[in-house]
C-alpha positions, 0 to 999 in steps of 0.5 A, a space after each residue: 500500500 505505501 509503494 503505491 501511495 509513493 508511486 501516486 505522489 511521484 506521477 502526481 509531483 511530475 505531472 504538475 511540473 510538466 509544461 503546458 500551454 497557457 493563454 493568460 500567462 504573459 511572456 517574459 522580456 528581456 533587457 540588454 544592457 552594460 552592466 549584463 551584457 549577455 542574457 538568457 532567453 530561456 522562459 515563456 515567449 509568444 508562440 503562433 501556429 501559424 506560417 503568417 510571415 508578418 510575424 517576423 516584423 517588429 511592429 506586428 500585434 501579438 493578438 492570442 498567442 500561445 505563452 509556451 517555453 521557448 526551450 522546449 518542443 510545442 508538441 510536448 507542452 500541450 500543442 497538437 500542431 504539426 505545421 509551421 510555427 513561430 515563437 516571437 519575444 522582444 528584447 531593448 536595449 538600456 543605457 547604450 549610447 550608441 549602437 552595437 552588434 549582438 551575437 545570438 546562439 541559439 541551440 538545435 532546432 528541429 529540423 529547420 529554421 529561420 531567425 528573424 530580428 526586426 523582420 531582418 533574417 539573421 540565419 537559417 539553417 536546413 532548407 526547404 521549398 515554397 509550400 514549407 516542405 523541408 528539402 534538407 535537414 539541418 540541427 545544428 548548434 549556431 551563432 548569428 551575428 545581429 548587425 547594429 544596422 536593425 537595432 533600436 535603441 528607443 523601442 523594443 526589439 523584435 526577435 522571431 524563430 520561424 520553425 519547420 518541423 519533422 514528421 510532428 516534432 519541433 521545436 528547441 532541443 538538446 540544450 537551453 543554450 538560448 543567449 544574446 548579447 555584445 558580439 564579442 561576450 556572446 562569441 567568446 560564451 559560444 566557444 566556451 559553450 562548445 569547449 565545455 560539451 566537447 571535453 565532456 563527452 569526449 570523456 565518455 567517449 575515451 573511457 569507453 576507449 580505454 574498457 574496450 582496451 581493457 577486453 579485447 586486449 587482456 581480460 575478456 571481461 564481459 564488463 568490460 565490453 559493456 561498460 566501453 560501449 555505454 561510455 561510446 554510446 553516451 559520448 556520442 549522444 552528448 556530441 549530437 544532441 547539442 548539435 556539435 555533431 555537424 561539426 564532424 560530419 554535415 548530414 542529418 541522419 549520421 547526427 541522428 542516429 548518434 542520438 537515438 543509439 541511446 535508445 537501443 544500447 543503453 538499457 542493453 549496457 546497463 543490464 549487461 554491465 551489472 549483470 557480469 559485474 555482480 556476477 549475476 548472469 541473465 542470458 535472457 534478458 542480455 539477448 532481449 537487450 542485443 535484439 532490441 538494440 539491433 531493431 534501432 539500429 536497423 530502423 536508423 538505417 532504413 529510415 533514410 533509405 526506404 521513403 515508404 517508411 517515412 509515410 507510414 510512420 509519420 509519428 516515429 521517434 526521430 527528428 
């Protein structure tokens, strides 16, 4: 009775924290200034679903928007919208005598986009055509620089993310590294934000380097196999999912599938690894790991290859 009672407060405590959309919420605004020369973006933003290209003007009228997170994907906030989208916030600028060039980072965004301020369009990544199909997908972790030329120092801002999504699913994701500020603060935070995720997933990546080593070297320790392989897979993951994947190598589906490996190999690790660690063998659920794992390997590499797939399975898990 009291693991149920405990098992009720936890799915009740989560459900309360989950995220849903609000149209009485306001959104948050931002200020730029000297003595903050960098901000996060992070919080509630205006939010259309709709492809009204006006949205990206600075003097358009926010009328009824949704108020959703800007980090997180509109699906899984209560949305049930599979088009284009938009989210629009605005930022001023205080105590600038003059004006000045921004950089913004803005993490992966699925699976493509644009960003707009005043109406100018600052970057884009992927591509798609006229009727906001996507011809190629891009997610990557980005900078754009905001010239000083479409700035206001009297009013408000305008900063618009136009979102293109992928079979259902769009939004940010990955990381909140949602930061504007001066050109040089916000570049030198960008090499740092990108420093910081590389030297820690290539941790994982060299310890589990370092196990397969140990296995197939010497000891032909099962542990060993498992825990190398848990320590590639989550390296590599990290690496993808915060968009540095492209960096390697520039294709949508090689970052994807470093992504979703998790999926397959992880559970197969951890019960792989405890098993032979602790010496309680369980062969059957060690070939229910292995033979889901190749089912996700296998369902990575046809995604691309068989189109039929793509259209009978518009809901599938990937990005």
């Amino acid at each position: 009775m009291l693991h149920k009672v405990k098992s009720f407060i936890i799915i009740f405590l989560f459900f309360l924290g989950f995220p849903l959309f609000s149209k009485d919420s306001v959104a948050d605004s931002y200020d730029l200034s000297p003595e903050d020369p960098i901000i996060w973006l992070t919080g509630l933003w205006n939010f259309y679903d709709n492809d009204d290209r006006e949205i990206s003007r600075a003097d358009y009228k926010d009328s009824n928007p949704y108020i959703l997170n800007v980090e997180n994907e509109w699906r899984l906030q209560g949305v049930d919208y599979e088009g284009i989208g938009w989210f629009r916030n605005y930022f001023t600028l205080s105590n600038y005598d003059f004006p000045l060039d921004l950089g913004l980072i803005v993490p992966p965004i699925s699976g493509a986009s644009e960003v707009y301020v005043n109406g100018v369009k600052i970057g884009s990544a992927g591509s798609y055509n006229e009727e906001g199909e996507i011809t190629h997908y891009s997610t990557p972790f980005r900078f754009y620089k905001v010239s000083k030329e479409i700035l206001n120092l009297e009013k408000p801002n305008s900063i618009s993310i136009r979102i293109i999504g992928y079979q259902g699913i769009a939004g940010l994701y990955g990381n909140n590294f949602l930061f504007l500020g001066e050109f040089e603060k916000s570049w030198s935070r960008y090499i740092l934000l990108i420093l910081v995720v590389t030297i820690f997933s290539s941790a994982f990546v060299v310890i589990g380097l370092y196990h397969f080593i140990l296995y197939f070297g010497q000891h032909k320790n099962r542990e060993f196999l498992y825990f190398g392989l848990l320590g590639m897979v989550i390296g590599f993951h990290l690496i993808c999912m915060n968009g540095l994947g492209y960096y390697l190598v520039d294709h949508f589906y090689f970052n994807q599938i470093g992504i979703h490996l998790a999926v397959g190999f992880i559970p197969l690790c951890y019960v792989g690894f405890i098993s032979h660690f602790f010496e309680r063998k369980h062969p059957v659920l060690e070939r229910i790991g292995w033979g889901f794992a190749i089912i996700v390997i296998l369902h990575l590499i046809l995604l691309p290859i068989i189109p039929k797939i793509f259209r009978t399975c518009p809901k599938t898990y990937l990005y």
